[in-house]
KOLKOL-726067 format. One record per residue (C-alpha): y, z, x; residue number from 1; residue in three letters. Coordinates in steps of 0.2 Angstrom, whole numbers. Example, Ala and Ser with C-alpha at 12.3 -4.5 7.8 and 13.67 -1.06 7.14 Angstrom:
% residues 2
c2 | c3 | c1 | i | aa
-22 | 39 | 62 | 1 | ala
-5 | 36 | 68 | 2 | ser
//
This chain:
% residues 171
c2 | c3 | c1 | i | aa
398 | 454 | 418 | 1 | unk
392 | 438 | 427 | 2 | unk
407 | 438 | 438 | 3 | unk
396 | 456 | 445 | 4 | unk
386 | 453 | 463 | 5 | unk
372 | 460 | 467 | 6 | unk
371 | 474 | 478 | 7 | unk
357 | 466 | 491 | 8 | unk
372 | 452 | 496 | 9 | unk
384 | 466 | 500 | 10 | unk
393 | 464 | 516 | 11 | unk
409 | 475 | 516 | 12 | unk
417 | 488 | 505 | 13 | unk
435 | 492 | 506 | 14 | unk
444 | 504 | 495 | 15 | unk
463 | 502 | 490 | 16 | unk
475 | 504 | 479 | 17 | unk
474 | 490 | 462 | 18 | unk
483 | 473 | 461 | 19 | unk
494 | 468 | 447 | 20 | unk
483 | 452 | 447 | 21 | unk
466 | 462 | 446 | 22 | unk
470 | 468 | 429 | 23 | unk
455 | 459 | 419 | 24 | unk
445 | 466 | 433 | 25 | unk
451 | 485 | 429 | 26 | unk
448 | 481 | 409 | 27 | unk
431 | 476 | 412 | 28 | unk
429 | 493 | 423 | 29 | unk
435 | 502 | 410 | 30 | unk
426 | 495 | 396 | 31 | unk
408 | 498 | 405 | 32 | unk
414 | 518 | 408 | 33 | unk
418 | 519 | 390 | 34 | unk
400 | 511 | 387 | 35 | unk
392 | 523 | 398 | 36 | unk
403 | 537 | 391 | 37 | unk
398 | 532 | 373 | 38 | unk
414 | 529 | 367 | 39 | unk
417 | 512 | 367 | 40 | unk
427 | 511 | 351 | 41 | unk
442 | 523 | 361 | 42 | unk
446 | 511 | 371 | 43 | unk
464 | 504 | 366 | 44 | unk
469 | 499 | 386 | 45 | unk
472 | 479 | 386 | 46 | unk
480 | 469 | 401 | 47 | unk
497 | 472 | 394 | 48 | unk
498 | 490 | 393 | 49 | unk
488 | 495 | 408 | 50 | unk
502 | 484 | 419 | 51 | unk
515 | 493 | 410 | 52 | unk
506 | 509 | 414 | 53 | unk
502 | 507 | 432 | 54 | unk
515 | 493 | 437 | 55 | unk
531 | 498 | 430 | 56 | unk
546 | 505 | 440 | 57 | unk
540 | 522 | 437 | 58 | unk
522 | 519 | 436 | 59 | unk
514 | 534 | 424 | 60 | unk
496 | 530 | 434 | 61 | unk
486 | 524 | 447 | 62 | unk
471 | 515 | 452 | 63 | unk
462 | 513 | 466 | 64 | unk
448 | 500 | 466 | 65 | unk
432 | 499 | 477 | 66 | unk
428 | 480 | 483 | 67 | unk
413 | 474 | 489 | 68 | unk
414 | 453 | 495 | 69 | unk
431 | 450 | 485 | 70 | unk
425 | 458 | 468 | 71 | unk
429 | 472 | 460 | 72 | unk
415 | 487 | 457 | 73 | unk
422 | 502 | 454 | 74 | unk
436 | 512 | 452 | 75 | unk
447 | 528 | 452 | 76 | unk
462 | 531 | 439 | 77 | unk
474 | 545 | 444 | 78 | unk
493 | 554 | 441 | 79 | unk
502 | 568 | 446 | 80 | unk
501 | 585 | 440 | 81 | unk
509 | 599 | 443 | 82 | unk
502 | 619 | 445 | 83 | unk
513 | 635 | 441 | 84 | unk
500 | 645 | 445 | 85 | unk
498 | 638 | 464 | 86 | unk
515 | 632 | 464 | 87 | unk
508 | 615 | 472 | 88 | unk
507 | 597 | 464 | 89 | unk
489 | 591 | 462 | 90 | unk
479 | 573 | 455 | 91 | unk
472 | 571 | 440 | 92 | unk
457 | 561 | 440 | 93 | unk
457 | 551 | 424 | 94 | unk
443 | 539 | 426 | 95 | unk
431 | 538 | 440 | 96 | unk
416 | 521 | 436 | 97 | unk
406 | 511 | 448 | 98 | unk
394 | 499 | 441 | 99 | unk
379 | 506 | 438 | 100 | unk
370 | 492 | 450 | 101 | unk
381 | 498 | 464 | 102 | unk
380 | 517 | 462 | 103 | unk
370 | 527 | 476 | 104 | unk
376 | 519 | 490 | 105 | unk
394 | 529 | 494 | 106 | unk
404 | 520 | 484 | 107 | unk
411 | 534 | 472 | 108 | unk
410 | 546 | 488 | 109 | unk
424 | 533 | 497 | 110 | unk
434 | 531 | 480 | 111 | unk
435 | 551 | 481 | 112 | unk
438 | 552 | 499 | 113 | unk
455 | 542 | 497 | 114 | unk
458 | 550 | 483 | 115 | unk
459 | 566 | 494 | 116 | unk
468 | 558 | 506 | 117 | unk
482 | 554 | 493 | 118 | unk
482 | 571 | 487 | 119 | unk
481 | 578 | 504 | 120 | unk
498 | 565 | 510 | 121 | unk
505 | 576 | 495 | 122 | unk
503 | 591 | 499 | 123 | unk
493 | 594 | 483 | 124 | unk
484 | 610 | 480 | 125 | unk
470 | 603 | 470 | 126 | unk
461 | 588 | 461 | 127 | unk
455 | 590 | 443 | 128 | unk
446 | 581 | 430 | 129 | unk
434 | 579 | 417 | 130 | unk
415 | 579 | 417 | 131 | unk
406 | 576 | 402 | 132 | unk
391 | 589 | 399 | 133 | unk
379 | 575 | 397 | 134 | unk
383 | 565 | 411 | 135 | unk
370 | 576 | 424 | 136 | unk
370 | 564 | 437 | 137 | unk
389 | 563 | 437 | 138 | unk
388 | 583 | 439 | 139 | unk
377 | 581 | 453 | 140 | unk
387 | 569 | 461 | 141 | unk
402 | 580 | 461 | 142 | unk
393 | 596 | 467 | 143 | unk
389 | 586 | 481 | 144 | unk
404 | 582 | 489 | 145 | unk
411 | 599 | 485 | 146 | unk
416 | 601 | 469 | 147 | unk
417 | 616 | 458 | 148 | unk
409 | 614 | 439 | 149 | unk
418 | 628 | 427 | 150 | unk
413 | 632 | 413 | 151 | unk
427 | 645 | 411 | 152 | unk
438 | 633 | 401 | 153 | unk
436 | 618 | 387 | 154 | unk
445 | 604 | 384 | 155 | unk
460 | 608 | 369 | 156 | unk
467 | 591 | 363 | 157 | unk
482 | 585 | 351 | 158 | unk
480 | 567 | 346 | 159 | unk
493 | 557 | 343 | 160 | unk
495 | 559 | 324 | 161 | unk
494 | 577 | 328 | 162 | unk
507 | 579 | 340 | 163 | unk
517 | 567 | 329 | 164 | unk
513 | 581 | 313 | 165 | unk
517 | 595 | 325 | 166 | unk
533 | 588 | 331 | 167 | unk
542 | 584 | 314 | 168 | unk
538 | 602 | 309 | 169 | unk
552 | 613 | 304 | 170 | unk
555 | 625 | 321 | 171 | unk
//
């Protein structure tokens, strides 16, 4: 990460939505979240996927990136969901990662607060995502711009060998 300023030289932070040509930037992002998650060996985005993913006709994602003096130091992945139970689209926060020598100073608040924009532009009912149980600070975080922490539901997965196995049986 030596292409990674340090925070004492920051001058201005703008959040926005990612550039195709930034995609080495959103890897490296992505690799230090699944570090700090401790997961690191999940990890199966590269360049090539990740433009199909976010830059395709009918993109399946996106990212907004914070920016401090030209370099990237944070980010927020997202997509569209939908609730029947509220009858209103909503976000799905996928990834949400600042450096960790840029944390503490709003950044993650201004990624979240376009992020509310966006779901607010789309008349989305609510934003959801993922916290793991470890990550205290994270919780903290997200209490503290409003968010609620349930512990009324947990995470039920199918993996892709699963849904395969699951799709090919007889019906």
């Amino acid at each position: 990460m030596s292409n990674v300023i340090h925070p004492e030289s920051v001058q201005t932070m703008e959040i926005r939505k990612l550039k195709e040509t930034e995609l080495s930037e959103l890897l490296a992002l992505l690799e230090a979240k699944a570090e700090f998650d401790g997961c690191p060996e999940s990890l199966r985005a590269t360049e090539e996927n990740l433009r199909d993913a976010l830059f395709s006709d009918r993109p399946m994602a996106h990212a907004l990136v914070a920016v401090i003096n030209g370099t990237l130091v944070g980010m927020a992945t997202y997509f569209s969901i939908f609730s029947t139970f509220i009858v209103k689209p909503g976000l799905w926060l996928d990834d949400l990662y600042v450096y960790e020598a840029y944390r503490g100073q709003g950044i993650g608040k201004a990624l979240m607060e376009h992020l509310c924009k966006i779901a607010d532009e789309n008349a989305c009912g609510r934003v959801d995502w993922l916290v793991s149980m470890h990550n205290e600070s994270g919780q903290k975080f997200y209490e503290s711009i409003g968010a609620t922490i349930s512990d009324k539901a947990r995470l039920v997965r199918l993996s892709e060998l699963e849904i395969k196995q699951l799709a090919a049986a007889d019906v």
